[in-house]
Structures are given as structure tokens and as C-alpha cells.
Backbone as numpy.savetxt, mean C-alpha at the origin, in Angstrom:
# Nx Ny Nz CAx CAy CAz Cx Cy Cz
3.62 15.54 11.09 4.35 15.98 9.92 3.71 17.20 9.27
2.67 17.39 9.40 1.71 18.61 9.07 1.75 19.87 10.17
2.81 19.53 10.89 2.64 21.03 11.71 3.19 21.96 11.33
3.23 23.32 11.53 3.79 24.73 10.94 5.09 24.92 11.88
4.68 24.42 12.86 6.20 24.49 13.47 7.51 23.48 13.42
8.28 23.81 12.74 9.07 22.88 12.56 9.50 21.73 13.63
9.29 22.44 14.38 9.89 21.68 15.76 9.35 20.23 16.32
7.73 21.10 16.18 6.92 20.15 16.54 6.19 18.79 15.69
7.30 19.05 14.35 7.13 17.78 13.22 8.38 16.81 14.16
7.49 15.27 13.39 8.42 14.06 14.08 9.73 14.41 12.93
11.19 13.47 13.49 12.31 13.49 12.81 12.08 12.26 11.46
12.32 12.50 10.69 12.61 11.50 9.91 13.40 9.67 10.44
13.70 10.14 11.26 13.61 8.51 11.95 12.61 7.91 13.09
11.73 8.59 13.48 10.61 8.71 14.38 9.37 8.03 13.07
9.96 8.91 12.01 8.89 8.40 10.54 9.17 7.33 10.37
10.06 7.00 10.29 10.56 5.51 9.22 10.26 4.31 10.95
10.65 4.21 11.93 9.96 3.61 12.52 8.88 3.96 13.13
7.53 4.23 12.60 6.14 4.52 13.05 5.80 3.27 11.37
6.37 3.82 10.52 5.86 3.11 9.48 6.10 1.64 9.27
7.56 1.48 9.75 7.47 0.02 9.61 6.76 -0.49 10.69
6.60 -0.56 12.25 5.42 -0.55 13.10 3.97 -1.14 12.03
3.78 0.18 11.53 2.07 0.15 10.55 2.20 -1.02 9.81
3.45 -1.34 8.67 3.73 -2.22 7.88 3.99 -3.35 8.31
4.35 -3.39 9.94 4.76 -5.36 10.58 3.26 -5.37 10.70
2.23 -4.70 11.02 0.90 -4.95 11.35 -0.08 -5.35 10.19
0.63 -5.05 8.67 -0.12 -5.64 7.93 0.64 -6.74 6.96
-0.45 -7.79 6.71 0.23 -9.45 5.97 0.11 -8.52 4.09
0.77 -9.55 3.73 1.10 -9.61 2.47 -0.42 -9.22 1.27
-1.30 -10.21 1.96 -2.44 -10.37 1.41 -2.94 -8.89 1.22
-2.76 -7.98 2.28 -3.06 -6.87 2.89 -2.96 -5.39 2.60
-1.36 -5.61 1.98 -0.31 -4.75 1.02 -0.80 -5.05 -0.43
-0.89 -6.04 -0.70 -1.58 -6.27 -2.30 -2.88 -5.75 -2.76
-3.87 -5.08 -2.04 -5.15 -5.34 -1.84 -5.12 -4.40 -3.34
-6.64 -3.96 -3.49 -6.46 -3.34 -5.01 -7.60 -1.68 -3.79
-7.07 -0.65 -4.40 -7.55 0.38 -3.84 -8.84 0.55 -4.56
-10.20 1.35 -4.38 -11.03 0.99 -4.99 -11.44 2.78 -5.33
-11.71 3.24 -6.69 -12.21 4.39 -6.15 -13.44 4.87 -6.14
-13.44 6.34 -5.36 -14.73 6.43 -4.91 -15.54 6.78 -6.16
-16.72 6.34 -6.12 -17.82 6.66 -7.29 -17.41 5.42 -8.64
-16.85 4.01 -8.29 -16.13 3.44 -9.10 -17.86 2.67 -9.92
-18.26 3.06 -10.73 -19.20 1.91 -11.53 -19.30 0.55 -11.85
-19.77 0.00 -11.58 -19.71 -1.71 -12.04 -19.04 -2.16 -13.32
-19.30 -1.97 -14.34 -18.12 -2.27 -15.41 -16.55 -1.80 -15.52
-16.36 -0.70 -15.05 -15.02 -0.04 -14.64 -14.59 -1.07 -13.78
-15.36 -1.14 -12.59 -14.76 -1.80 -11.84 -14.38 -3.59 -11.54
-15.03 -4.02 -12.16 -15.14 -5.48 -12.95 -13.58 -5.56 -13.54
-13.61 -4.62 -14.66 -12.47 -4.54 -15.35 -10.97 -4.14 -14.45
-11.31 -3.49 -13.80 -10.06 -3.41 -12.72 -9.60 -4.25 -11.68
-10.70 -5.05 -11.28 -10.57 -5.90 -10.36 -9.99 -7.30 -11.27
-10.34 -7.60 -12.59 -9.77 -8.55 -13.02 -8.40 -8.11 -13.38
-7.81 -6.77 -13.67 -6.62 -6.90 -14.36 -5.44 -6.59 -12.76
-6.53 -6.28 -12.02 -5.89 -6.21 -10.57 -5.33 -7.89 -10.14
-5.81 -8.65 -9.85 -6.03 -9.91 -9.75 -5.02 -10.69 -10.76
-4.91 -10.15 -11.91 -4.00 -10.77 -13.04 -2.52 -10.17 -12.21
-2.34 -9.43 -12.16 -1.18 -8.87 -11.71 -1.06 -9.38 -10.74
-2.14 -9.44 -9.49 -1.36 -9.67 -8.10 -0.88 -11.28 -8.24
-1.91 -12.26 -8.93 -1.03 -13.34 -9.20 0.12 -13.67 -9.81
0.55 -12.54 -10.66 1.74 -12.62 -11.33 2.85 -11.94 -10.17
2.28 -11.38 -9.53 4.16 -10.83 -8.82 3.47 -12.26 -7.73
2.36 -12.09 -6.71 2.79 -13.76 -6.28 3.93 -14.78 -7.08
3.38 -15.32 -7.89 3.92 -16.38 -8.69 5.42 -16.55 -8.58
5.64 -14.70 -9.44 7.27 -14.46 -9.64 8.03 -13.91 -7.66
7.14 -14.44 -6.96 7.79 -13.72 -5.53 8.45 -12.05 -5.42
7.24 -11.64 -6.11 7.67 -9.81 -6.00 6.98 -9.81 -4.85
7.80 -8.71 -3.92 7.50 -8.54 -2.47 6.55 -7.32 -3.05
5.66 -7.04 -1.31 4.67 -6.29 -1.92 4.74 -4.99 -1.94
6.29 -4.77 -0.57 6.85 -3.68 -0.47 8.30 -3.90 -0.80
9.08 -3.37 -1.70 10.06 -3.60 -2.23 10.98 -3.00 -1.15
12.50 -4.13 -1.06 12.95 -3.95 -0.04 14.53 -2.90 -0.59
14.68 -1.88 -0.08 15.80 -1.37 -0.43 17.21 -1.97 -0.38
């Protein structure tokens, strides 16, 4: 998708199945994860990981998918 030649970029349906491919390969647990960032400090990150965790149990709970389905 990064090439200069147009040509030699995939089609937009070459995209959309490469990705769902990537996405059958990962579980639920997997898609939820919490991203972490780089240089993240211990109290920042304490605090994110709990309000991360609050949330992911709440769309669990309420059955929010983790990739919303069109």
C-alpha cells in the first residue's frame, strides 16, 4: 500500500481480505488488549491499566464486540 506506483499497490479487496485473514488469527481476548506506550511510567500506567480493565469488563459484560461489525 506504500508503493509510488500505483499499480503495484494491492486493490482494496486484496486489503479487506488480508485483514480479515490477520483478524480470524486473533481471539477476542487479543483485540481487547490495552496498547501500552512507549516510555509509559509506573503511576501513569497503573492508572491506565485499571481504567483499561474497567472498560474492557464493561463492553465484555454488555457483549460489545471487539471489532464492530458493519
Amino acid at each position: 500500500m506504500v508503493q509510488d506506483d500505483p499499480n503495484q499497490r494491492p486493490s482494496i479487496d486484496e486489503v479487506v481480505t488480508r485483514f480479515e485473514k490477520i483478524r480470524q488469527g486473533l481471539n477476542s481476548w487479543k483485540l481487547r488488549s490495552r496498547v501500552v506506550k512507549r516510555g509509559d511510567t509506573i503511576i501513569p500506567g497503573i492508572y491506565r491499566s485499571i481504567t483499561h480493565w474497567y472498560r474492557r469488563v464493561a463492553f465484555i459484560a454488555t457483549r460489545v464486540p471487539p471489532i464492530p461489525k458493519a
